[in-house]
Backbone bond lengths (Angstrom), bond angles and torsions (degrees), N, CA, C in turn:
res aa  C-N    CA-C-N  psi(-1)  N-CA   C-N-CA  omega(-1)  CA-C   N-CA-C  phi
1 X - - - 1.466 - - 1.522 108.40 -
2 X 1.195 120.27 124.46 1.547 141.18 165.88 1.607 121.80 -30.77
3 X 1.133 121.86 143.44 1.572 116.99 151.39 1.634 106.83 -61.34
4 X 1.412 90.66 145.09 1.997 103.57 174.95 1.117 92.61 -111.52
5 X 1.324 112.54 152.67 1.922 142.81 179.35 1.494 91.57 -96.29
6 X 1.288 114.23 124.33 1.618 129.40 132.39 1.649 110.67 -121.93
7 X 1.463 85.20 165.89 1.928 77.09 -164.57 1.678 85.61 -147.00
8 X 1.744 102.58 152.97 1.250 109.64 171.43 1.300 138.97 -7.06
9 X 1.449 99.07 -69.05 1.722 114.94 175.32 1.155 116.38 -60.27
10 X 1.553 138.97 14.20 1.491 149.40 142.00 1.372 115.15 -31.81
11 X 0.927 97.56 -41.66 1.808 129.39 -173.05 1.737 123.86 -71.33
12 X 1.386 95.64 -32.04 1.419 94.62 165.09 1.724 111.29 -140.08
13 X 0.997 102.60 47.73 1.309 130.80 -162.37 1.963 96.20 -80.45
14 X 0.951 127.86 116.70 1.829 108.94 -172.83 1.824 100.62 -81.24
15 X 1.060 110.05 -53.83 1.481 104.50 179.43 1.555 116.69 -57.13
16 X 1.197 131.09 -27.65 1.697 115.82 159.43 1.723 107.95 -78.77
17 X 1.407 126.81 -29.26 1.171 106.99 145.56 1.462 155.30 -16.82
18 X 1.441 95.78 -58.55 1.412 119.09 167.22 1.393 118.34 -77.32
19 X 1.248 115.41 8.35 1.933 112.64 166.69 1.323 87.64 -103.79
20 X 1.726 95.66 160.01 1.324 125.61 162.25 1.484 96.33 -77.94
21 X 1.897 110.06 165.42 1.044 121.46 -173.66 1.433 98.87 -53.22
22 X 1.250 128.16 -80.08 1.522 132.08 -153.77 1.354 104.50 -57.65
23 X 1.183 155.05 -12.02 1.437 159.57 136.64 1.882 117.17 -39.73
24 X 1.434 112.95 -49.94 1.192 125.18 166.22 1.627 124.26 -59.78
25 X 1.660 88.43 -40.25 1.712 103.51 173.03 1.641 110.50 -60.93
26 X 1.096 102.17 -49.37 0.930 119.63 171.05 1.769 131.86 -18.40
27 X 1.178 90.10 -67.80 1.581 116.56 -151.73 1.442 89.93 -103.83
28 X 1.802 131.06 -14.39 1.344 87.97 177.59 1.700 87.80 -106.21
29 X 1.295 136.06 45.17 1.231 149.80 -178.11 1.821 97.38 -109.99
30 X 1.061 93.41 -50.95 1.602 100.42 -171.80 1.890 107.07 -66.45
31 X 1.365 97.15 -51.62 1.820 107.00 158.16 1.399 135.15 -6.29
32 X 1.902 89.93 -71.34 1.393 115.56 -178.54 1.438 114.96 -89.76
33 X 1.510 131.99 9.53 1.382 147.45 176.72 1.435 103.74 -121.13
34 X 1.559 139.16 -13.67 1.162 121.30 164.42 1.632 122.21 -64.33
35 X 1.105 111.59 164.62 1.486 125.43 168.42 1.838 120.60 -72.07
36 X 1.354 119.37 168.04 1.379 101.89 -163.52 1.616 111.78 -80.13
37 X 1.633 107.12 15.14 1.383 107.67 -177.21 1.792 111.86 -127.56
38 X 2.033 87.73 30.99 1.744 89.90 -166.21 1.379 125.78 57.61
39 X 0.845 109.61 56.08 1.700 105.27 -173.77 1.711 87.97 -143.88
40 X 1.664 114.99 151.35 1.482 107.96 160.56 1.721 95.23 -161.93
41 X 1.605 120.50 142.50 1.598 112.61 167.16 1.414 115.81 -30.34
42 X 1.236 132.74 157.03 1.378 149.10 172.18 1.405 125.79 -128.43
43 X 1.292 105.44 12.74 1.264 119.14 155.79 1.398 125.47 -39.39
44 X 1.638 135.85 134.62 1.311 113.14 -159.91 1.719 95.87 -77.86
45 X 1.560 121.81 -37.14 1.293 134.02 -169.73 1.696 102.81 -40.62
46 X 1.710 91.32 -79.52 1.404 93.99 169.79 1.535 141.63 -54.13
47 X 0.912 106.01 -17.69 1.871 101.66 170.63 1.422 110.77 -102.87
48 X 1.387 127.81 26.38 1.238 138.97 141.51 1.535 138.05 -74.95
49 X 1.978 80.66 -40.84 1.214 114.28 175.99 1.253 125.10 -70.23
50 X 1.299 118.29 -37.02 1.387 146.22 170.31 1.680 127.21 -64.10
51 X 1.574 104.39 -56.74 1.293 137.91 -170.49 1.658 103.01 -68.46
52 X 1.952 107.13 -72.11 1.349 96.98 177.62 1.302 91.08 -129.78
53 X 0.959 105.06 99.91 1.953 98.48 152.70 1.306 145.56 -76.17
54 X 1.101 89.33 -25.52 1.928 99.85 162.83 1.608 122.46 -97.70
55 X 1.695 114.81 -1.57 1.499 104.09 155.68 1.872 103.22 -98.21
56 X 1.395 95.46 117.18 1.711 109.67 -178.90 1.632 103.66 -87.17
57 X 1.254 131.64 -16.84 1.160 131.18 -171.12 1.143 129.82 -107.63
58 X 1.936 116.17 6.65 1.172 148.80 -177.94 1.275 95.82 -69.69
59 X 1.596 148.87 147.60 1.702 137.66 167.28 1.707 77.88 -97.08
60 X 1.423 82.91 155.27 1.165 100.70 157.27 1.502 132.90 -109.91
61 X 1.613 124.49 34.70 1.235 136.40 164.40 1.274 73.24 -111.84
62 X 1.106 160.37 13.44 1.656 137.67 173.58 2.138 94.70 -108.26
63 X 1.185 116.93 -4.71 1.428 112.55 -166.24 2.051 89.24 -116.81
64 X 1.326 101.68 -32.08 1.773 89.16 -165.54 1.971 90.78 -105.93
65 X 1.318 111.91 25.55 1.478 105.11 154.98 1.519 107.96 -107.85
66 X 2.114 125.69 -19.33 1.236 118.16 162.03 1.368 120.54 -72.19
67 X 1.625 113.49 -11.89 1.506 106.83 173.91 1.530 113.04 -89.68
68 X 1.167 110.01 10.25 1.733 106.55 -160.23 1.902 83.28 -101.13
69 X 1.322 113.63 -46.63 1.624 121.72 171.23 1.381 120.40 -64.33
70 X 1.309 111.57 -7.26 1.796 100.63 -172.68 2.117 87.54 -101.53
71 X 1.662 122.00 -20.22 1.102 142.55 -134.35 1.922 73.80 -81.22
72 X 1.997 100.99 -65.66 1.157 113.40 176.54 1.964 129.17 -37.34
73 X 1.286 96.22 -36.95 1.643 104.82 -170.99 1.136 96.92 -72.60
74 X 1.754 122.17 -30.32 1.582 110.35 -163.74 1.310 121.00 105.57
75 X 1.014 101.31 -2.26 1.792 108.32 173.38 1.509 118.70 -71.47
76 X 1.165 93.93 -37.74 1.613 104.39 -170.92 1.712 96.17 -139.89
77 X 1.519 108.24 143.66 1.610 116.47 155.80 1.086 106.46 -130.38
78 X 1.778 97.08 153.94 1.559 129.18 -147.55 1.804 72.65 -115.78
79 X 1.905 103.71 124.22 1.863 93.66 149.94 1.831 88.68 -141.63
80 X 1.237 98.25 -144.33 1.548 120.85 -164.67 1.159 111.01 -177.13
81 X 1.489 98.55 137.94 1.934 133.87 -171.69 1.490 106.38 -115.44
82 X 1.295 133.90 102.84 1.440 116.18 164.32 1.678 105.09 91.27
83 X 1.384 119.84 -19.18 1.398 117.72 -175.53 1.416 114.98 87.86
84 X 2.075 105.79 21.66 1.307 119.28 134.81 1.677 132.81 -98.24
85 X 1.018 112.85 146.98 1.470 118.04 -160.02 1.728 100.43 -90.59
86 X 1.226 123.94 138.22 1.477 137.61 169.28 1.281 112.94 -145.24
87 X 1.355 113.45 171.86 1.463 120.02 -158.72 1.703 97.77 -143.28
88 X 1.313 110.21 137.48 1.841 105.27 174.77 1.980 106.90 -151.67
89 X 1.588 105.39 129.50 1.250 108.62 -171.87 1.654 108.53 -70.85
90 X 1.257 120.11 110.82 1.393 115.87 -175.56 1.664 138.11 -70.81
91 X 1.401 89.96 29.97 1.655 107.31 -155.93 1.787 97.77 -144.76
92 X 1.478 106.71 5.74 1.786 120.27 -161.71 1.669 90.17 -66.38
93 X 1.259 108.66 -52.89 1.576 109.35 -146.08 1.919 110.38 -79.52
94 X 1.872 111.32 1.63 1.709 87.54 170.11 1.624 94.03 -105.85
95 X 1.356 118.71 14.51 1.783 110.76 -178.08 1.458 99.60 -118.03
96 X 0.846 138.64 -55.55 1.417 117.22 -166.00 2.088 107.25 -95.05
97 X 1.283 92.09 177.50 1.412 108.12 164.89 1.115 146.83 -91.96
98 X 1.203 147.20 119.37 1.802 140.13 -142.31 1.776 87.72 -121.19
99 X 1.326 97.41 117.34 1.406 121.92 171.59 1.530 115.03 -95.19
100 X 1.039 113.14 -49.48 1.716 127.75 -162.92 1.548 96.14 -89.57
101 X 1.320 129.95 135.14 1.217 161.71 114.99 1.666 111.89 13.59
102 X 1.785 108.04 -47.25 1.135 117.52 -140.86 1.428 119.13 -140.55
103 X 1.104 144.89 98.33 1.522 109.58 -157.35 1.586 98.55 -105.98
104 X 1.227 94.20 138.94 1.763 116.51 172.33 1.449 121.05 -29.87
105 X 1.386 130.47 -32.24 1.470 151.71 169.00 1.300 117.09 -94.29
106 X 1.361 103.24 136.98 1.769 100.71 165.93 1.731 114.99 -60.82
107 X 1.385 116.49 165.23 1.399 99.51 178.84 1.443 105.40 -95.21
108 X 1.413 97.93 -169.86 1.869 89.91 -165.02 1.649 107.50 -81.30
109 X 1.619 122.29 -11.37 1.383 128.46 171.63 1.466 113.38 -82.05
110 X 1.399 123.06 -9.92 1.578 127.46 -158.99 1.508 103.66 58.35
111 X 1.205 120.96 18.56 1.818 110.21 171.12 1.388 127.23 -88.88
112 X 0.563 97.44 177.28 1.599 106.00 -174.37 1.991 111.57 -86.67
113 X 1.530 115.40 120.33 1.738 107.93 -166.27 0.984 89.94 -91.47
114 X 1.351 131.17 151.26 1.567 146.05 160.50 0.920 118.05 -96.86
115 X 1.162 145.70 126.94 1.813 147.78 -174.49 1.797 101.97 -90.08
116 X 1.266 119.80 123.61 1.537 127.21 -170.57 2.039 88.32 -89.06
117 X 1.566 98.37 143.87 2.174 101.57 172.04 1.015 94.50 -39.15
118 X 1.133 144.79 -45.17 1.721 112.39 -168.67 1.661 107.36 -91.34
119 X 1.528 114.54 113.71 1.480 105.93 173.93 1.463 122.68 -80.59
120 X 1.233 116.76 9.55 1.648 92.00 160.29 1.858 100.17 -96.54
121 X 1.178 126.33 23.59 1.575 116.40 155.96 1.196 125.73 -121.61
122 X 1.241 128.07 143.24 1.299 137.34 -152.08 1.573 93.59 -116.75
123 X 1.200 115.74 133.57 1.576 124.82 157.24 1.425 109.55 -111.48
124 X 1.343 121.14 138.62 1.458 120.22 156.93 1.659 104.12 -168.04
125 X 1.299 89.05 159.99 1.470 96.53 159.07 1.541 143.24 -85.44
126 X 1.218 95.41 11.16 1.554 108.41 164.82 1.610 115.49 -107.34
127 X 1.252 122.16 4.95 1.710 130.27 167.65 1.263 108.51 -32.69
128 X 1.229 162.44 93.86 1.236 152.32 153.06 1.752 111.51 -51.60
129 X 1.619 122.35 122.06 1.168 108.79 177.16 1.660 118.76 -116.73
130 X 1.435 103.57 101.65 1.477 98.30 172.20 1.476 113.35 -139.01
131 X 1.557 131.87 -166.17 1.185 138.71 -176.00 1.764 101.66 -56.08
132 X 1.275 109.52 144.54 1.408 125.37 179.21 1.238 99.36 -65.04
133 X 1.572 142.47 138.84 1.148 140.71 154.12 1.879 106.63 -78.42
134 X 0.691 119.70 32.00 1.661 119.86 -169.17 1.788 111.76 174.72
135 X 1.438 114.11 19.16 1.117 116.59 158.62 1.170 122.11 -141.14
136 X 1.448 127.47 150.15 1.326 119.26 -156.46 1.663 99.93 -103.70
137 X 1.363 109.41 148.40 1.274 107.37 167.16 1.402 127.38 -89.25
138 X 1.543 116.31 50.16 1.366 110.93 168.51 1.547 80.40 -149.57
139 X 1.259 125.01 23.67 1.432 112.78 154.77 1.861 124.29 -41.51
140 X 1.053 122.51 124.62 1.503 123.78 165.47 1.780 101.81 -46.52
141 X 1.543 90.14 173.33 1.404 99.20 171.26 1.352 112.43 -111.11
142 X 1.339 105.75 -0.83 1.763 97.33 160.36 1.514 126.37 -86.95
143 X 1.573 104.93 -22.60 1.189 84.72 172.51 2.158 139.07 -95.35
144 X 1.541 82.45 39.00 1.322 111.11 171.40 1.421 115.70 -112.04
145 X 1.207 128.66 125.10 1.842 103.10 175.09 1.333 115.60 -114.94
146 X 1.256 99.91 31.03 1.626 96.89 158.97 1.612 103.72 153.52
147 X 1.705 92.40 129.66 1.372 113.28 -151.95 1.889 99.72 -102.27
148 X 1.337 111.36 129.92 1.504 119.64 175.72 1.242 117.97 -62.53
149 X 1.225 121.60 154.65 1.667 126.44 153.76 1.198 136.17 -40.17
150 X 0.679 116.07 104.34 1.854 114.42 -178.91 1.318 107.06 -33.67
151 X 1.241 130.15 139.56 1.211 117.20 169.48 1.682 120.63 -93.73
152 X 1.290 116.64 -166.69 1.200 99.56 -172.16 1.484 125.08 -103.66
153 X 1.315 114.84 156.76 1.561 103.34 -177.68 1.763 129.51 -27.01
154 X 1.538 94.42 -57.12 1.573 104.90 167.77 1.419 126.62 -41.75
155 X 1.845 93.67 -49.48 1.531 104.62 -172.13 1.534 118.39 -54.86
156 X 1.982 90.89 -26.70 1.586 115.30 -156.36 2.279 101.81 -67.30
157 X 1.347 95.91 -49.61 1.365 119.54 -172.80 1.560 103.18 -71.44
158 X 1.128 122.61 -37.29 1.373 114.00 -173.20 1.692 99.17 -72.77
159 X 1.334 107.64 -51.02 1.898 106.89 -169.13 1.730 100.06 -55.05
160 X 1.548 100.54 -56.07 1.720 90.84 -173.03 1.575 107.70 -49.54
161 X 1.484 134.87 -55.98 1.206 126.92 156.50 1.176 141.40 24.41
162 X 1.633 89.09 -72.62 1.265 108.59 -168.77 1.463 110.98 -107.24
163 X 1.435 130.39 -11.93 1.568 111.06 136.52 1.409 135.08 -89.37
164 X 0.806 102.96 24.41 1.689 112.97 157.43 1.639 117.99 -95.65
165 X 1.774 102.29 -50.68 1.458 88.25 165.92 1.601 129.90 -51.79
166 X 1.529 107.83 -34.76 1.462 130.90 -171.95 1.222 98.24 -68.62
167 X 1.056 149.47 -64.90 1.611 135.48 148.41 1.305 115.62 -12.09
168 X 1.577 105.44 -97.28 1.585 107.59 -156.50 2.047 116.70 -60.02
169 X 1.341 108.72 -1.48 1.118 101.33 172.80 1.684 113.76 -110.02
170 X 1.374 112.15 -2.96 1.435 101.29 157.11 1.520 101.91 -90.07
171 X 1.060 136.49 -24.69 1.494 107.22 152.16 1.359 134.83 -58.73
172 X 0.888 119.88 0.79 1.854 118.92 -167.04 1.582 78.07 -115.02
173 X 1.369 138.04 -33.16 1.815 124.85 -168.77 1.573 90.98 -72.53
174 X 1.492 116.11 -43.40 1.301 94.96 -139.43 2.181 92.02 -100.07
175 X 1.202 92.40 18.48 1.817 92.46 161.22 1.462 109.10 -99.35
176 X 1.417 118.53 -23.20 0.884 124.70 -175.48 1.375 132.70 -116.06
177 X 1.314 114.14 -7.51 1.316 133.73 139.55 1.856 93.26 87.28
178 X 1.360 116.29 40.03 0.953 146.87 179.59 1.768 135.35 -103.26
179 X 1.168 151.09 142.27 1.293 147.24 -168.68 1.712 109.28 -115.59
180 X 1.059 129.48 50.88 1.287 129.97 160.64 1.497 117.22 -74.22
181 X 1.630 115.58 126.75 1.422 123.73 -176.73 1.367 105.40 -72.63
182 X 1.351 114.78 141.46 1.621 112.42 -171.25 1.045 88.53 -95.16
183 X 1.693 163.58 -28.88 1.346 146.83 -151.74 1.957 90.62 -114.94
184 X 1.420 127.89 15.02 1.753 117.19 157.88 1.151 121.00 -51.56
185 X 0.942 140.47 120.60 1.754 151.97 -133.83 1.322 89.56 -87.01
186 X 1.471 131.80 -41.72 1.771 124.04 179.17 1.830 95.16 -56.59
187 X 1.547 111.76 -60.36 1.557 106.54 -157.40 1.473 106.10 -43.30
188 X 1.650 112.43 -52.58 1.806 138.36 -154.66 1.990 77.42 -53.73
189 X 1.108 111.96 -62.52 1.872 123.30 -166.22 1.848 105.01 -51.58
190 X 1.259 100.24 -36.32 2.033 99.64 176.76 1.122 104.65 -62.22
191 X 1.249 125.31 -59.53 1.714 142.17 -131.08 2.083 88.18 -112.17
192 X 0.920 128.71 -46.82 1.652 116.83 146.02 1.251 119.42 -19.49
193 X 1.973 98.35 -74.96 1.838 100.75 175.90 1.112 132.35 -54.61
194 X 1.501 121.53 -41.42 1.942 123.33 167.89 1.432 98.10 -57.62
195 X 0.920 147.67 -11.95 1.379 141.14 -154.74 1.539 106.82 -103.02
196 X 1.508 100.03 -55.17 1.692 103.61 165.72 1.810 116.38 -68.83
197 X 1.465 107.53 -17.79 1.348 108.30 164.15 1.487 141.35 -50.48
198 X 1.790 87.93 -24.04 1.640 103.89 -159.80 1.546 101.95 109.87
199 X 1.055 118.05 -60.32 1.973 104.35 -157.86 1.404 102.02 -44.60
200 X 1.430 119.33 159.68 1.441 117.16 151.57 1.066 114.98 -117.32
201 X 1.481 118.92 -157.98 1.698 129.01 170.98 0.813 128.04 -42.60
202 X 1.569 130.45 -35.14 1.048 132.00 178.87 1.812 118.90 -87.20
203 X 1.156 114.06 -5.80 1.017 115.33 170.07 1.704 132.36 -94.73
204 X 1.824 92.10 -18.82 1.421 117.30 168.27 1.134 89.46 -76.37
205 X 1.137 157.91 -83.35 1.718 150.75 -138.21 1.566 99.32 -74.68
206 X 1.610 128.29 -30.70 1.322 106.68 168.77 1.505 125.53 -56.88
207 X 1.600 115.73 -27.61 1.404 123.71 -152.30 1.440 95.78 -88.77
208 X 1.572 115.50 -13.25 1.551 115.00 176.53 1.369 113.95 -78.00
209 X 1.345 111.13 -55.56 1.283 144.53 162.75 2.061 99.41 -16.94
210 X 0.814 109.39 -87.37 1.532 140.79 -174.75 1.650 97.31 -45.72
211 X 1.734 113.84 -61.66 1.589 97.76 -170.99 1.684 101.30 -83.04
212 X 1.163 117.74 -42.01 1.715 107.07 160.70 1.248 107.89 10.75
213 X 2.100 103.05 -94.87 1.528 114.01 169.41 1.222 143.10 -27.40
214 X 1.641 95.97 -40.97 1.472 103.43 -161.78 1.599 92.93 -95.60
215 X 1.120 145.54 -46.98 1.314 133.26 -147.03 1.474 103.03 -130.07
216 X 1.813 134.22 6.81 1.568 121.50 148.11 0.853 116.92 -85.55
217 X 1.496 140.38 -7.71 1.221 114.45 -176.20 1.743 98.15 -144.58
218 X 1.486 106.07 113.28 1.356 111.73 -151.05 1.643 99.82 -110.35
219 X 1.451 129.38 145.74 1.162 131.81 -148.97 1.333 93.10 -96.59
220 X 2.103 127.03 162.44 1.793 102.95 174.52 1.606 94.46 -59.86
221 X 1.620 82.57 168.74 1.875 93.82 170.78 1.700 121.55 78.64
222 X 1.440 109.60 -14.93 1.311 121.92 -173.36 1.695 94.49 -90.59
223 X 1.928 112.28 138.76 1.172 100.96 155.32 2.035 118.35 -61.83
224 X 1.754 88.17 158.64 1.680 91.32 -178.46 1.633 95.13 -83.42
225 X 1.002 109.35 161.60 1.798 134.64 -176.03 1.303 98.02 -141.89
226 X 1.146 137.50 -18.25 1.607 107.89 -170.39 1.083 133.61 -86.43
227 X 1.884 124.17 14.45 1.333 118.33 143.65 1.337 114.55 -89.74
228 X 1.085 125.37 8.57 1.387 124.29 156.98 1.893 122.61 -77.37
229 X 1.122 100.40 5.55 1.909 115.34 -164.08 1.987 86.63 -103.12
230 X 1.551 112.92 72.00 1.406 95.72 -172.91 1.769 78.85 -162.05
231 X 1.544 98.22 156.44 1.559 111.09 173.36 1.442 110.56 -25.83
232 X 0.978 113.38 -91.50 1.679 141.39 -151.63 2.025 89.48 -43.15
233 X 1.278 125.47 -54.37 1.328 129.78 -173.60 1.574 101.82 -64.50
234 X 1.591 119.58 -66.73 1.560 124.28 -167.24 1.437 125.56 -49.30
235 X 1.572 109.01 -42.67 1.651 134.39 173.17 1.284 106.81 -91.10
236 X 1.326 136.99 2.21 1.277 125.16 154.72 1.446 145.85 -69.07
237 X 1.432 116.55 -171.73 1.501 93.98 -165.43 1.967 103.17 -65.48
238 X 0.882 149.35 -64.99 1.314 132.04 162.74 1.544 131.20 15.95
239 X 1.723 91.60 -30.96 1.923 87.00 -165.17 1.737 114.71 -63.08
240 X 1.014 100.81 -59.28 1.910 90.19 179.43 1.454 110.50 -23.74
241 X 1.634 115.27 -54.15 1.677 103.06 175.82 1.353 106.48 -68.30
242 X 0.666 137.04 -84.05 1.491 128.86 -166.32 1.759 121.20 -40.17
243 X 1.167 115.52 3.59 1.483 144.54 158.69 1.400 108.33 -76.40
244 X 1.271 95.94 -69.72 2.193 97.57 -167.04 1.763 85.08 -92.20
245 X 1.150 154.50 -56.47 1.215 137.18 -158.49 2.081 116.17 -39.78
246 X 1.298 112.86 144.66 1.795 90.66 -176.83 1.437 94.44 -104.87
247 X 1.090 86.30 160.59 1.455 109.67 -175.37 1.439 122.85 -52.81
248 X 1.534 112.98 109.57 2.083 97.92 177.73 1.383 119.89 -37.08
249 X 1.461 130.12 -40.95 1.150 120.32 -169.75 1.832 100.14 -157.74
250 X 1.357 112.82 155.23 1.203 134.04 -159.52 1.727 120.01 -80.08
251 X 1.825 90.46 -46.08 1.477 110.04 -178.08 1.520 98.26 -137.51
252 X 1.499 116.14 147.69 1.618 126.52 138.73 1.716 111.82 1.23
253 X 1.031 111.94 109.70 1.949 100.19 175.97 1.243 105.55 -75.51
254 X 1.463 91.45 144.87 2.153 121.90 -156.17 1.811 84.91 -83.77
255 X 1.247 115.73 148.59 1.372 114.72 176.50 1.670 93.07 -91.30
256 X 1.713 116.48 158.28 1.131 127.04 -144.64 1.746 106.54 -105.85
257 X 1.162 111.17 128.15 1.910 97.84 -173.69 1.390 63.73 -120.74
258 X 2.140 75.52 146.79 1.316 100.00 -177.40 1.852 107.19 -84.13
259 X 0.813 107.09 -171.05 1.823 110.22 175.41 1.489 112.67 -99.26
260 X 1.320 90.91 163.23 1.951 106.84 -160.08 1.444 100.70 -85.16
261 X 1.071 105.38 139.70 1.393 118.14 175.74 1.882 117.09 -50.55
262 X 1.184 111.88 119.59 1.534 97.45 178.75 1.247 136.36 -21.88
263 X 1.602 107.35 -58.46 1.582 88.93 177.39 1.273 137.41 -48.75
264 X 1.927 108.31 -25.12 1.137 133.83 170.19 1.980 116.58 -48.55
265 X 1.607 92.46 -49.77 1.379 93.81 175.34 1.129 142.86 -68.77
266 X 1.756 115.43 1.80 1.210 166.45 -106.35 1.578 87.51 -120.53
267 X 1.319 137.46 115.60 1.893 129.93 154.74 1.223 125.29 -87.81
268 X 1.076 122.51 -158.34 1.669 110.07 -175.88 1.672 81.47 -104.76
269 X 1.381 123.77 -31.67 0.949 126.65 -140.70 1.998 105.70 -74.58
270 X 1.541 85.93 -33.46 1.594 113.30 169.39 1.390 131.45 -77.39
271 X 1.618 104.87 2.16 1.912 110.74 172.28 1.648 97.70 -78.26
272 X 1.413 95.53 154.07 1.617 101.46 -178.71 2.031 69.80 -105.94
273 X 1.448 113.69 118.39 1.056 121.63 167.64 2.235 118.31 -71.67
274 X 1.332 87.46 -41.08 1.626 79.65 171.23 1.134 127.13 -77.72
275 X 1.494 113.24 -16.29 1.736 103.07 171.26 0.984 109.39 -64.58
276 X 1.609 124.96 -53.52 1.156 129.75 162.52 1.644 127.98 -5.57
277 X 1.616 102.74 -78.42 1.424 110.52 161.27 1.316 131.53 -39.65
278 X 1.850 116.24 -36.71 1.131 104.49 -178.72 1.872 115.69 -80.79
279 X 1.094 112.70 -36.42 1.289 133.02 151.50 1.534 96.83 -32.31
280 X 1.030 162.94 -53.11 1.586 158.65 -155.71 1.468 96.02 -81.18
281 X 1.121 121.79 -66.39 1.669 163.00 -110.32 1.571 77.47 -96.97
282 X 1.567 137.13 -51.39 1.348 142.15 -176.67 1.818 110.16 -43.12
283 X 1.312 93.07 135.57 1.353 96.09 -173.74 1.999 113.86 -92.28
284 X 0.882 107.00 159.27 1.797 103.56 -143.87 1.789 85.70 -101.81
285 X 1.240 118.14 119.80 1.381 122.93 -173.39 1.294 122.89 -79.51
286 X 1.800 131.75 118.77 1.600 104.33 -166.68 1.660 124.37 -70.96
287 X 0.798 93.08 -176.45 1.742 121.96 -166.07 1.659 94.85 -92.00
288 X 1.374 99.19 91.93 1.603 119.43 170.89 1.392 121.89 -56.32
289 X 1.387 107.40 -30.86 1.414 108.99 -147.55 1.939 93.11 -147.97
290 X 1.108 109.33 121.51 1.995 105.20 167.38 1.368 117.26 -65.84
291 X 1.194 114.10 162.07 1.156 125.98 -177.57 1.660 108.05 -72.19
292 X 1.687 118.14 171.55 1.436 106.18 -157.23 1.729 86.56 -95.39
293 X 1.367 110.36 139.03 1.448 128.10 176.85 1.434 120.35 103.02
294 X 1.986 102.68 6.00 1.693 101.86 178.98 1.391 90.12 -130.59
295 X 1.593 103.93 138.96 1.641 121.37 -170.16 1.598 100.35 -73.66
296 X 1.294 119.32 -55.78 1.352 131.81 -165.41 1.707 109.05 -139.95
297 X 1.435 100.00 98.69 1.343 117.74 160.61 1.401 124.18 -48.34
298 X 1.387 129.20 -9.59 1.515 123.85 155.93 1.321 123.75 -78.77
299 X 1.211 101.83 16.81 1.846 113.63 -179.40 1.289 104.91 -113.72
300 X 1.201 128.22 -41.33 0.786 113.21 -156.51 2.157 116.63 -105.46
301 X 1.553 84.58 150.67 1.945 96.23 -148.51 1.410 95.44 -91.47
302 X 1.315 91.96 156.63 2.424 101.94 179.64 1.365 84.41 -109.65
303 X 1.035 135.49 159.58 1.121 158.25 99.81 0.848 128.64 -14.19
C-alpha cells in the first residue's frame, strides 16, 4: 500500500471542518487503509481491525455509525458486490496516484477499470465529480503536479448518482433500522426519475422525514405501514403527494396517563377553608346502640 497525499489546505478545509473530531479521525484513518484505487472492505469486523487496532475498547457500532455519517456528507460511499459490503473515497482518483494495474476490490459498478497511458490517471466511469473534502479551492497550481482528465459528462452523472443515493438511503435504513443497498439498480432507477423530474435532495429526505412519522410508529388500532417505509413505495408514483401532503403527526404518540382524581386536582388555594371549619366545629353524636356481638358499649375500649 502507497503513501497518501494530504496537503496543507486540510487545515482550512470547511468540509473537514464540519466533522466532529472522531469523524475526522476517522476518515483520514480510512485514507491511509484504502487501496490504490480508494476502495477498502467495509466490513464492520474488519475496519475496526484495520482502523484501530490497538484501541480494544472502542465498540464498534460506535465506529460503523461514524462511517454511516461521513457515507451521508459524501466523503465516502458505502455499496456492495455479491452481498459484501465495501467502501470507496469518491474524490481518490484526481489526488492520489494509482500504481497497481488492479485494485484489490470490486468496483462499485462491477465493471471493468481501464488504466488511461498515463498511469498515475485513472479514467472511469464511476469518477464521482465534486468539491474535494480535503482540498482547498484556492489551492495554487503548483502545488499539484499534475492535473487529470476531466471526466465525462456520463461519468460525471453517474458518480454524483451514486452519492446521493448513498445518502438518502442510509437515511431511510437507519429510520428504519433496515438494510437496503443504495446502489440496487431498481432504487439507482427511482431516485434517477425524481431527479429528471426536478425534485432534489432535499425533497427526497423530506418525503422520508414525513412517512418516518407517519407510518413507523403506528398508534393501537392504526393500520401498520411500515413495510411500506421502503424504496419501491417512497420514490414511487405517489411521491409528489407525499411531498406536499402534511404530516399526520409530528412525534411518536406519547402513551396516555389517565387524569388525577379530583381531589387530587384540588389546590390549597381552592379549599373553601370555612366550610371546612364548620364541618369540624359539628358536634359528634353518641353511639345509641353497640355494635352487633357487644352486650354493653360502656365496656368496651378504642384504642
Amino acid at each position: 500500500m502507497g503513501n497518501r497525499i494530504l496537503r496543507e489546505s486540510i487545515c482550512t478545509s470547511d468540509s473537514v471542518d464540519a466533522m466532529d473530531w472522531f469523524e475526522e479521525v476517522l476518515f483520514y484513518r480510512i485514507l491511509v487503509n484504502c487501496d490504490d484505487y480508494g476502495r477498502t472492505d467495509a466490513r464492520p469486523a474488519i475496519l475496526k481491525a484495520r482502523l484501530f487496532p490497538l484501541k480494544t475498547e472502542l465498540p464498534v457500532e460506535e465506529i460503523m455509525a461514524c462511517v454511516n455519517r461521513l457515507a451521508r456528507q459524501g466523503v465516502i460511499v458505502l455499496y456492495e458486490v455479491d452481498n459484501h459490503p465495501y467502501l470507496y473515497v469518491p474524490t481518490w482518483e484526481k489526488y492520489q496516484t494509482i500504481r497497481n494495474k488492479r485494485s484489490k476490490y470490486p468496483a462499485p459498478d462491477e465493471g471493468e477499470i481501464q488504466l488511461a497511458d498515463n498511469c498515475n490517471q485513472l479514467q472511469s466511469n464511476v469518477c464521482p465529480i465534486q468539491s474535494n473534502p480535503i482540498q482547498s479551492e484556492f489551492e495554487s497550481e503548483s502545488e499539484s503536479e499534475s492535473e487529470p482528465k476531466p471526466a465525462s459528462p456520463q461519468g460525471e452523472k453517474l458518480g454524483n448518482l451514486r452519492v446521493l443515493c448513498s445518502e438518502v438511503v442510509s437515511v431511510l435504513n437507519e429510520n428504519a433500522k433496515t438494510k437496503y443497498r443504495p446502489f440496487g439498480k431498481r432504487t439507482m432507477e427511482l431516485i434517477e426519475k425524481k431527479l429528471d423530474q426536478g425534485y432534489t435532495k432535499e425533497d427526497l429526505l423530506t418525503v422520508l422525514d414525513k412517512k418516518a412519522k407517519d407510518w413507523l410508529h403506528p398508534r393501537p388500532g392504526e393500520r401498520d405501514m411500515r413495510r411500506y417505509y421502503r424504496p419501491e413505495t417512497l420514490f414511487g408514483e405517489k411521491f409528489e403527494s407525499y411531498l406536499n401532503e402534511p404530516s399526520v403527526r409530528e412525534s411518536p404518540p406519547a402513551a396516555k396517563i389517565p387524569p388525577a382524581p379530583r381531589w387530587q386536582q384540588q389546590t390549597e388555594s381552592s379549599l373553601d377553608l370555612e366550610e371546612l371549619q364548620r364541618f369540624l366545629d359539628q358536634p359528634i353524636a353518641p353511639v345509641s346502640t353497640a355494635p352487633p356481638g357487644v352486650r354493653n358499649i360502656q365496656n368496651v375500649k378504642f384504642l
